[in-house]
N, C-alpha and C positions, 0 to 999 in steps of 0.2 A: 785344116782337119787335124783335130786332136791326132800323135801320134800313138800313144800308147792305149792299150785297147780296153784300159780302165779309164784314160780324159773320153774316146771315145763313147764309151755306154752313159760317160756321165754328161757330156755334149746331149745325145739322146734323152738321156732321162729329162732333162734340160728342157729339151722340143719338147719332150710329150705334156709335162707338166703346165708347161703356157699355152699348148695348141687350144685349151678350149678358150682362148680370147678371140683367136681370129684377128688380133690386128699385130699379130710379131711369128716372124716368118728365122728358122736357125738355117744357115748355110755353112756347109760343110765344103768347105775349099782346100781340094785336096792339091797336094804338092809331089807326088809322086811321078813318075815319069813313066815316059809312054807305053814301054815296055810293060810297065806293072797293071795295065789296067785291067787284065783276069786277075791279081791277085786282090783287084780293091771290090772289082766285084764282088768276088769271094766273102769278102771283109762283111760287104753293104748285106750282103743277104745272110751267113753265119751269123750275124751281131744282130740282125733283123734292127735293123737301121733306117727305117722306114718313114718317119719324121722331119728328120732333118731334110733339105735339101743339096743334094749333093753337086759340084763342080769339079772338074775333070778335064786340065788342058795338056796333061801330059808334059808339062815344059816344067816341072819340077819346080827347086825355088824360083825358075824363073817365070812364074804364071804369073799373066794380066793379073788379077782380082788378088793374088798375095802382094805382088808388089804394089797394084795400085793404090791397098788400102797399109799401105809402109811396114809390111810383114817383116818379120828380121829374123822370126824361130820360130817354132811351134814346139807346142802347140801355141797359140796367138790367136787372142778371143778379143772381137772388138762389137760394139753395139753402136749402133747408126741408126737415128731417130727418121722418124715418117719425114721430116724436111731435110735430110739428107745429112745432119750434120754428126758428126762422131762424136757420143758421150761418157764412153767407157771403152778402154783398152788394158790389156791383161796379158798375162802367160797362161794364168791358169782358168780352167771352168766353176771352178768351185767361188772364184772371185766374181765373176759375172753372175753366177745364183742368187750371192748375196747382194750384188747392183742389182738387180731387176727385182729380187721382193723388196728392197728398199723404196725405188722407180715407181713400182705399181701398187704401195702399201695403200694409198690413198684414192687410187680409182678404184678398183676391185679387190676383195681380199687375193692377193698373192699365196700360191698352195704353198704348202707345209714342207 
């Protein structure tokens, strides 16, 4: 999960702008810890973050899903194709924007 609450809305902006493909899904894999999860709530619905899909293990850096996909900071944006395999890995979202219009220039036009 984007830390700061500008990678976050651009994480979002991100989701919403490919949702109309239907075949690419954005997860938000939060590393926060257990205690905090009133304030992530808080987060998900003041930011109206309604797109993405959120993850939530409370085990901070040390969540399944950061570490299993070799998380090491955030924010850390990685893209994982339909056959499972990792094709782009990043710090930032604004680097993932430009992979994916690049990706999908040639199946469907890619938004603006």
């Amino acid at each position: 999960f984007p830390v700061t609450i500008r990678g976050v809305d651009e994480f979002e902006d991100l989701a919403r702008a490919y949702a109309y493909r239907g075949d690419i899904e954005f997860y938000g894999i939060s590393v926060d810890k257990n205690e905090d999860i009133n304030l992530l709530k808080s987060r998900i619905r003041t930011q109206n973050l309604k797109t993405m899909i959120h993850v939530f293990s409370g085990n901070d850096t040390q969540d399944e899903a950061f570490l299993a996909l070799k998380g090491s900071r955030v924010p850390y944006v990685i893209f994982v194709d339909a056959q499972g395999i990792v094709r782009y890995v990043d710090y930032s979202v604004s680097g993932l924007g430009n992979f994916l219009q690049e990706r999908f220039r040639s199946s469907r036009a890619a938004p603006e």
